[in-house]
C-alpha positions as CSV (number, residue, x, y, z in Angstrom):
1,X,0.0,0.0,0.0
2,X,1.6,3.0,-1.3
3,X,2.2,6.4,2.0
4,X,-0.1,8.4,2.7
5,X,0.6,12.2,2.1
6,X,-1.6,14.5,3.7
7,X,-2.3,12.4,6.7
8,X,1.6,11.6,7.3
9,X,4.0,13.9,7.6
10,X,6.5,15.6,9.8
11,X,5.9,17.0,12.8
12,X,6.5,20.7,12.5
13,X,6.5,23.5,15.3
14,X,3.2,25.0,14.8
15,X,-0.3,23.7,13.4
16,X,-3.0,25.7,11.7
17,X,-2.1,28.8,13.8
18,X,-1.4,27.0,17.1
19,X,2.2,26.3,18.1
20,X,2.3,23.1,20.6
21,X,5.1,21.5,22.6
22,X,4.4,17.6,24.3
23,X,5.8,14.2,23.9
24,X,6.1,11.1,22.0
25,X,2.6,9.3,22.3
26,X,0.2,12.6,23.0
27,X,-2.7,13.4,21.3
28,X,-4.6,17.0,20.3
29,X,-7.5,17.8,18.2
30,X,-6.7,21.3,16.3
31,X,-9.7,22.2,14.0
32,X,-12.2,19.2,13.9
33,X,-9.0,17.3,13.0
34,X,-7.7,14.6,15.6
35,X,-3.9,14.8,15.6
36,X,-1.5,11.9,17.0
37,X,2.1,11.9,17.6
38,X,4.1,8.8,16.7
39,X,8.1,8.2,16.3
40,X,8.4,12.3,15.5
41,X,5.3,12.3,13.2
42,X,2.0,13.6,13.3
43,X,-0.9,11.4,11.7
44,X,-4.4,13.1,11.5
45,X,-6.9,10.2,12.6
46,X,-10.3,11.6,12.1
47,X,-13.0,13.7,10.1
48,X,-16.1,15.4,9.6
49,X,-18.7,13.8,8.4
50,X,-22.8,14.1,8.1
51,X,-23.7,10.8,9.5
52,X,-27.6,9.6,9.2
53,X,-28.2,6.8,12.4
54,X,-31.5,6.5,11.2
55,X,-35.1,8.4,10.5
56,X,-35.7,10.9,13.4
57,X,-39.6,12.4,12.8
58,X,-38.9,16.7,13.1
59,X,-35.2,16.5,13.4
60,X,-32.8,17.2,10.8
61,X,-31.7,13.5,9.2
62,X,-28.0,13.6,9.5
63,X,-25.4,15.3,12.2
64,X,-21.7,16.8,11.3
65,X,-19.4,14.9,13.8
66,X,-15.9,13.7,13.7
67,X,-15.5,9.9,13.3
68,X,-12.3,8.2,12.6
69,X,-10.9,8.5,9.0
70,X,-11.4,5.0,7.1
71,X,-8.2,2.6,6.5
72,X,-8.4,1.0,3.6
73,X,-8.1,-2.8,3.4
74,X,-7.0,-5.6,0.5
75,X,-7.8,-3.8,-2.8
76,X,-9.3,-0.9,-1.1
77,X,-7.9,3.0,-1.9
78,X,-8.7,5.8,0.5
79,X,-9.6,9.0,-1.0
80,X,-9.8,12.6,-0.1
81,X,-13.1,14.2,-1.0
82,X,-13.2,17.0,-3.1
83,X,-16.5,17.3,-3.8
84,X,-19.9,15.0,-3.3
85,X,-22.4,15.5,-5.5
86,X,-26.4,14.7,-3.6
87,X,-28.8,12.4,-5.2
88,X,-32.4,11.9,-4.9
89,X,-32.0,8.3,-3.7
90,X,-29.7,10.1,-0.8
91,X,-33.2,11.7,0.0
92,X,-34.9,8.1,-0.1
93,X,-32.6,6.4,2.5
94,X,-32.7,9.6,4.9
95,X,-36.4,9.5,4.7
96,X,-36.8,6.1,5.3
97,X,-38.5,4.9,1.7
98,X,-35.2,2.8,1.3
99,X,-34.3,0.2,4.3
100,X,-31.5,0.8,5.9
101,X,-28.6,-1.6,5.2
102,X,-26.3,0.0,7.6
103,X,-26.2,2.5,10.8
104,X,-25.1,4.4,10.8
105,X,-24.3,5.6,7.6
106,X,-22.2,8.3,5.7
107,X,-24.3,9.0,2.6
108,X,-23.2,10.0,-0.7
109,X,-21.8,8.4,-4.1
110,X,-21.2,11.0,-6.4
111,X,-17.7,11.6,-5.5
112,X,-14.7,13.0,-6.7
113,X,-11.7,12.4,-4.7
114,X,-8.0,12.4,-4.6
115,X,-6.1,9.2,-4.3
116,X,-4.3,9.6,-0.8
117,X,-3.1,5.7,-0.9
118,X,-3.6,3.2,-3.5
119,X,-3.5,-1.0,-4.0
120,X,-3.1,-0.2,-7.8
121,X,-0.3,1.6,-10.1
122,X,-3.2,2.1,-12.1
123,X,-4.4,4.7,-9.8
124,X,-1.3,6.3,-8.0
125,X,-1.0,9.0,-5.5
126,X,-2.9,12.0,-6.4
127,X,-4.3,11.1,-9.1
128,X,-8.2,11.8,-9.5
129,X,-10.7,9.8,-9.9
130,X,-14.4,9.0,-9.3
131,X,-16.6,6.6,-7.2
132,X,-20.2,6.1,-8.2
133,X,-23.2,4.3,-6.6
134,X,-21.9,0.6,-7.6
135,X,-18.9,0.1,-5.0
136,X,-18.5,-3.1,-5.9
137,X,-20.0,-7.0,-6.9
138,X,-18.7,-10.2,-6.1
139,X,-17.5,-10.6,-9.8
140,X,-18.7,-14.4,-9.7
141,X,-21.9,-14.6,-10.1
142,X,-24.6,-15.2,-13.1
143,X,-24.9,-11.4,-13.6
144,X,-22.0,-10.6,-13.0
145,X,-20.3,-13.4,-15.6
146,X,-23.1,-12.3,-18.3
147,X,-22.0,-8.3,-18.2
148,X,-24.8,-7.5,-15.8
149,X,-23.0,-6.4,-12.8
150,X,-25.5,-3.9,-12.2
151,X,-27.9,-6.7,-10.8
152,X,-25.3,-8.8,-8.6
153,X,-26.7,-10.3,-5.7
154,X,-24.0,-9.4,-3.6
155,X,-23.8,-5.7,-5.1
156,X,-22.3,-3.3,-2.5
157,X,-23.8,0.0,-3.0
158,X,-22.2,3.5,-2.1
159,X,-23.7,5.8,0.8
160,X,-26.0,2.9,1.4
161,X,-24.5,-0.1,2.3
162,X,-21.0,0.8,2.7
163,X,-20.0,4.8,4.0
164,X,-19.9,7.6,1.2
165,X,-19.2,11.0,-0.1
166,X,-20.3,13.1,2.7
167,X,-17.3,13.4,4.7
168,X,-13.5,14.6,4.1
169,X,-12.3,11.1,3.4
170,X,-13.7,7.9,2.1
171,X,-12.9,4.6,1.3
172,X,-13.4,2.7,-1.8
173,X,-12.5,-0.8,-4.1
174,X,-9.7,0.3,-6.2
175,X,-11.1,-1.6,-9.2
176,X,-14.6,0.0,-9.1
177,X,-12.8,3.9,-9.0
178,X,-13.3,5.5,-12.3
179,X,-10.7,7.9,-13.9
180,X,-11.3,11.3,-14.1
181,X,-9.9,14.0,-16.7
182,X,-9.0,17.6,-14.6
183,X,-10.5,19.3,-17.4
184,X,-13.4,20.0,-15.0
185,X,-13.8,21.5,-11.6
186,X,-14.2,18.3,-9.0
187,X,-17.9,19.9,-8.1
188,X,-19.1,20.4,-11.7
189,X,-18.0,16.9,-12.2
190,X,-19.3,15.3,-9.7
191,X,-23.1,14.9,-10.9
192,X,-22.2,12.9,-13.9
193,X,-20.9,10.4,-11.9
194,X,-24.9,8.9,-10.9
195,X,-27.2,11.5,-12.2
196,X,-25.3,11.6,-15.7
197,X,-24.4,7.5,-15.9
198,X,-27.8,6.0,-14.3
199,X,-29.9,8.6,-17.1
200,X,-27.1,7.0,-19.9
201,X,-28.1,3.7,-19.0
202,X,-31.9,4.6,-19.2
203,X,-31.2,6.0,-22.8
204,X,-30.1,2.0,-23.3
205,X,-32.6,-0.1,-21.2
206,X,-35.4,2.0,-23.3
207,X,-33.7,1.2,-26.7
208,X,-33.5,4.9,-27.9
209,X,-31.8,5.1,-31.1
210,X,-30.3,8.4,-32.8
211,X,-33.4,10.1,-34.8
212,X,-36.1,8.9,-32.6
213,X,-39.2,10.5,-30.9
214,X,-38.0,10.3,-27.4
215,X,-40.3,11.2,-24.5
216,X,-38.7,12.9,-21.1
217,X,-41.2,12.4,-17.7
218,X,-39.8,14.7,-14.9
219,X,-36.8,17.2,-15.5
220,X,-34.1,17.0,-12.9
221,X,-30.7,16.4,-12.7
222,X,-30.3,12.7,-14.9
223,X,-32.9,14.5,-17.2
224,X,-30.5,17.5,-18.3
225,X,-27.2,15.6,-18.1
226,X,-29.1,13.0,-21.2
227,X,-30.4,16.2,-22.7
228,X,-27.5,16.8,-24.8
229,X,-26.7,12.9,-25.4
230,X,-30.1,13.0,-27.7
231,X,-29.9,16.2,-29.0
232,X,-25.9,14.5,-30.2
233,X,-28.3,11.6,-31.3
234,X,-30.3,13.6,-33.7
235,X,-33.3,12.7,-31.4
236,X,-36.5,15.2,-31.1
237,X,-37.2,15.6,-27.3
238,X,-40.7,15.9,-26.0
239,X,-40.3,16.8,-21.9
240,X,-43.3,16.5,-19.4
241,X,-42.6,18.5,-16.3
242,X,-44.0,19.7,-13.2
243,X,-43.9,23.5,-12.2
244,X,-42.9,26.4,-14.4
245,X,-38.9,26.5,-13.8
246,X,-38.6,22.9,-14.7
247,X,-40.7,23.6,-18.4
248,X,-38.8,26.7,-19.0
249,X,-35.4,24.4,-18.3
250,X,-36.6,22.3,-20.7
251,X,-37.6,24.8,-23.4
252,X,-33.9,26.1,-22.7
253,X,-32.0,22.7,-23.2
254,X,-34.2,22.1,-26.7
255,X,-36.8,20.4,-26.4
256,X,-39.1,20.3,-29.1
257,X,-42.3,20.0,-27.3
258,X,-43.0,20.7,-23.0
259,X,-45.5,20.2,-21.5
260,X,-47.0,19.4,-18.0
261,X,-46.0,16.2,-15.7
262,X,-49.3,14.3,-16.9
263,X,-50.1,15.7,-20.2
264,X,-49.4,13.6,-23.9
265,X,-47.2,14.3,-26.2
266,X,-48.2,15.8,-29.9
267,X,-46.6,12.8,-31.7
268,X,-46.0,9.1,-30.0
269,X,-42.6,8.4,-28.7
270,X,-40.9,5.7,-30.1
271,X,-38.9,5.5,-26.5
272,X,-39.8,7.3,-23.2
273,X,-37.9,7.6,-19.5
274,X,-39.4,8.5,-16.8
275,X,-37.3,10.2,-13.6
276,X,-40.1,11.4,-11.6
277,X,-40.8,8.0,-8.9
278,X,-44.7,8.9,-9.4
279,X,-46.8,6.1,-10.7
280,X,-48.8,8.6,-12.4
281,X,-45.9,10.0,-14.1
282,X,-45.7,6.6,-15.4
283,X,-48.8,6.2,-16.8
284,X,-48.4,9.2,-18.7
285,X,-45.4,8.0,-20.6
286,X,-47.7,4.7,-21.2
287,X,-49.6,6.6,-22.7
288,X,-47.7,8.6,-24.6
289,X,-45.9,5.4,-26.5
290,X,-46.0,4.5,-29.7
291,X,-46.6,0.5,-31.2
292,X,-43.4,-1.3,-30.1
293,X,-41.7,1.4,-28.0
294,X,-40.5,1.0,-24.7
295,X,-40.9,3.0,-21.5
296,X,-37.9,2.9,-18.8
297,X,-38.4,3.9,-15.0
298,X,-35.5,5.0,-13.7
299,X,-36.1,5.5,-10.2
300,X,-35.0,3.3,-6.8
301,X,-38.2,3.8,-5.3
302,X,-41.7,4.7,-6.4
303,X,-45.1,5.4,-5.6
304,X,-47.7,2.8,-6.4
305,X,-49.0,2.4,-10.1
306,X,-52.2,3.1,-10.7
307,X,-54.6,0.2,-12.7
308,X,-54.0,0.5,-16.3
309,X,-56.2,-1.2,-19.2
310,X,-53.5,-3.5,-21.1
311,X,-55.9,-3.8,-24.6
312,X,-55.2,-0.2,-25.1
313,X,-51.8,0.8,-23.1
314,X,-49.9,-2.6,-23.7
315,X,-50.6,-4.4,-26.3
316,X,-49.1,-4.4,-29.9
317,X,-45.6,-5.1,-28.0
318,X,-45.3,-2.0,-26.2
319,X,-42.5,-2.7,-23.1
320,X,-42.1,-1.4,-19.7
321,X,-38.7,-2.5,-18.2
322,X,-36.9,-0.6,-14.6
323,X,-33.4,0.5,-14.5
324,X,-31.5,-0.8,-12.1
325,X,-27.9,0.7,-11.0
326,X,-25.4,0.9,-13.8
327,X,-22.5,-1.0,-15.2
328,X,-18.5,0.3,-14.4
329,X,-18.8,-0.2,-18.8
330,X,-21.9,2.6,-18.7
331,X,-19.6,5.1,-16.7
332,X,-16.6,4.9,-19.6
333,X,-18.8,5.1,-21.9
334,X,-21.0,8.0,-20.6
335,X,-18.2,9.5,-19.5
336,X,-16.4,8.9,-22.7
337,X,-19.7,11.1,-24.7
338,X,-20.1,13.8,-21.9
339,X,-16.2,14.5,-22.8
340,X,-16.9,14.6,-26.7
341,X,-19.7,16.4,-26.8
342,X,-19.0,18.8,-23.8
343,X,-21.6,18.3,-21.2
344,X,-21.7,20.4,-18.5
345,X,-23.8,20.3,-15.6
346,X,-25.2,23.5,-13.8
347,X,-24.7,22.8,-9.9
348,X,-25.1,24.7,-6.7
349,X,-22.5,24.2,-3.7
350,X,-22.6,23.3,-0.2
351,X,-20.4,23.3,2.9
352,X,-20.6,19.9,4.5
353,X,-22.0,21.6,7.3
354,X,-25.2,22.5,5.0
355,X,-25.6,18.8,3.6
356,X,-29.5,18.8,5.2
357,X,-30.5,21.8,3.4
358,X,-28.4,20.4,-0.1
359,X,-31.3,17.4,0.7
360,X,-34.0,19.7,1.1
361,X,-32.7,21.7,-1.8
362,X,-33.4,18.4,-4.2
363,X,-36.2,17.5,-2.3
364,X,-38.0,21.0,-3.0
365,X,-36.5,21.4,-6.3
366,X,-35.6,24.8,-5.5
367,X,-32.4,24.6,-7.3
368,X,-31.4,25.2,-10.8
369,X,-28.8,22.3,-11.2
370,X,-27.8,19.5,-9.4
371,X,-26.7,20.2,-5.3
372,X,-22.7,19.3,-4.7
373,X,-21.0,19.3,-1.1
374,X,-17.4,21.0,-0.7
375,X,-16.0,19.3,2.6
C-alpha cells in the first residue's frame, strides 16, 4: 500500500495557527482534526462527516461529527473528497422509503476524490478519480459473468451499504474507481458520476436510437445531463414536467415540445424515460408510446401504479422495463460522450455543514442544477 501524504508527515512547530510543545505518544484535536504523535510524526486520525443513524420524525436526518478516517483494506484506496455530489436516492434512504442496510451511515456516491493511498499503479498517489453508486459486486456470479453487474446479488452500494461521499475522506474498491480527466472543476464533475451514468443507461434499457421521438417524464438532474446525449443523437425531445422553472429548463436545453407532468405528447414516442418516482408519471409516458416502444423507469423507489387497461396501453408489444444501478462499462462510456460532446452540468454548492439543506434543496427542487458538497 503505497504512503499516505496529507495524513503523514513531519511533525512541525506550529499547526494551523497554534504552536504546541508535548511528547512522543500525546494526542490533540486542532480544527475538527484529531492529531496523533508517533516516532516524530504527526498522523491526522479523524474527520467530519454528516452521518444519518436513522429516521428521526422533526429533526434534521443527519449530524456533522468527527469519526475516525477509514483505513483502507486488500484492494481498497482511500480517498480525499473533493467534492460529493447529492442524489435523490440520498433523500430516499434519509427519509426512510429505502431500508437501511447499515447504521449508521455516511451518505453520498457522487464523489470525486483524490487518491491519498492506493493497491493499484493504475491509480497512483494523487491522481483523481471517481466513485459512483456501484462500489463493488462479487464478480462471480450469473450477472456478473453475463456483463450485468449492475444486478449482482451481492452488489455493495455506495452511501448505502457501505459509507460515502459526505465526509472529508472515504474509502473505496480500487477496481470500481473511475478515472477522471482535470478538465473540469471536482464539483461540476461530480453529478455525472450517478445523475449523468444512471440517465445514460436509461437512454439503453429503453432502446433509444439516434433520430427517434424520445419522451422525457420529470426534468431533474439525470434528465438534463441525457439532454445533450439525444440532442448528439439527432433525437426530437418531448419533456413533461412539473412546475414552471422545470418547463422553462426544458424549453432552454431544446426540447421540441414541453408540457405538464401528466399531459401527452403531440406525436407518439418511439422510447420514453421516466425520472419522476410517481406512478402517475408513469402512466403518462404509457400513454404517450408508440406501437413497439418501450418506456424505462429510472427510479429506486416509487409510488404505487395506478390500474391501467393492457388492450389499449400494452398491447401491440409495447414494453415497460426498470433501471436498475449501472455498469462500471456505462460510466466509460458516458463519461467517454459527456467529454466529446461537452456536457456540462449546472450545480449549486454546499459546505458539509449544509448537507441537510443540499437534501432539502433536491427534495423542493428549488435549485437550478444539481446540489454538490465541498468538505
Amino acid at each position: 500500500m503505497q504512503d499516505m501524504p496529507g495524513l503523514l508527515e513531519e511533525m512541525p512547530g506550529s499547526f494551523a495557527g497554534g504552536v504546541w510543545s508535548f511528547g512522543v505518544g500525546m494526542h490533540l484535536t486542532v480544527e475538527h482534526a484529531s492529531i496523533r504523535l508517533q516516532n516524530g510524526r504527526m498522523t491526522k486520525t479523524s474527520m467530519r462527516a454528516a452521518v444519518f443513524h436513522g429516521p428521526s420524525p422533526g429533526e434534521l436526518p443527519l449530524s456533522i461529527e468527527d469519526v475516525p478516517i477509514p483505513v483502507p483494506g486488500p484492494g481498497e484506496s482511500l480517498l480525499k473528497v473533493l467534492a460529493c455530489a447529492v442524489c435523490r436516492t440520498d433523500l430516499h434512504i434519509v427519509e426512510g422509503d429505502l431500508p437501511l442496510k447499515q447504521s449508521p451511515i455516511i451518505p453520498g456516491h457522487q464523489i470525486v476524490g483524490e487518491v491519498v493511498s492506493s493497491s493499484s499503479a493504475e491509480h497512483p498517489v494523487g491522481s483523481r478519480v471517481g466513485v459512483s453508486w456501484m462500489g463493488g459486486t462479487d464478480g462471480t456470479c450469473k450477472f456478473c459473468r453475463s456483463g450485468r453487474e449492475n444486478l449482482c446479488d451481492a452488489a455493495v452500494f455506495t452511501g448505502y451499504s457501505r459509507n460515502g461521499g459526505y465526509a472529508e475522506y472515504v474509502v473505496a474498491r480500487t477496481d470500481f474507481l473511475i478515472p477522471l480527466p482535470e478538465t473540469h472543476s471536482p464539483e461540476v464533475t461530480a453529478p455525472l458520476l450517478c445523475a449523468g451514468m444512471i440517465g445514460f443507461r436509461s437512454l439503453r434499457v429503453a432502446e433509444v436510437k439516434p433520430r427517434q421521438r424520445v419522451g422525457i417524464f420529470g426534468f431533474g438532474a439525470s434528465a438534463r445531463l441525457v439532454m445533450p446525449v439525444l440532442q448528439a443523437w439527432q433525437c426530437e425531445v418531448y419533456v413533461a414536467t412539473r412546475g414552471a422553472g422545470h418547463q422553462q429548463e426544458a424549453r432552454d436545453f431544446g426540447a421540441k415540445w414541453v408540457g405538464d407532468a401528466y399531459d401527452k405528447p403531440p406525436q407518439p414516442l418511439d422510447a420514453a424515460v421516466t425520472f419522476a418516482p410517481a406512478g402517475k408519471v408513469f402512466l403518462a409516458a404509457l400513454k404517450a408510446l408508440d406501437k413497439g416502444g418501450i418506456v424505462a423507469i429510472n427510479a429506486i423507489h416509487m409510488d404505487e401504479i395506478p390500474a391501467f387497461d393492457y388492450d389499449s396501453l400494452l398491447w401491440e408489444e409495447r414494453q415497460i422495463r426498470s433501471v436498475a444501478n449501472m455498469t462500471r462499462d456505462d460510466a466509460r462510456d458516458f463519461l467517454h460522450i459527456a467529454a466529446e460532446i461537452g456536457i456540462t452540468p449546472r450545480i449549486k454548492t454546499f459546505s458539509l455543514e449544509e448537507a441537510d439543506q443540499a437534501l432539502m434543496a433536491v427534495k423542493n427542487e428549488d435549485v437550478v442544477g444539481s446540489p454538490v458538497l465541498l468538505p
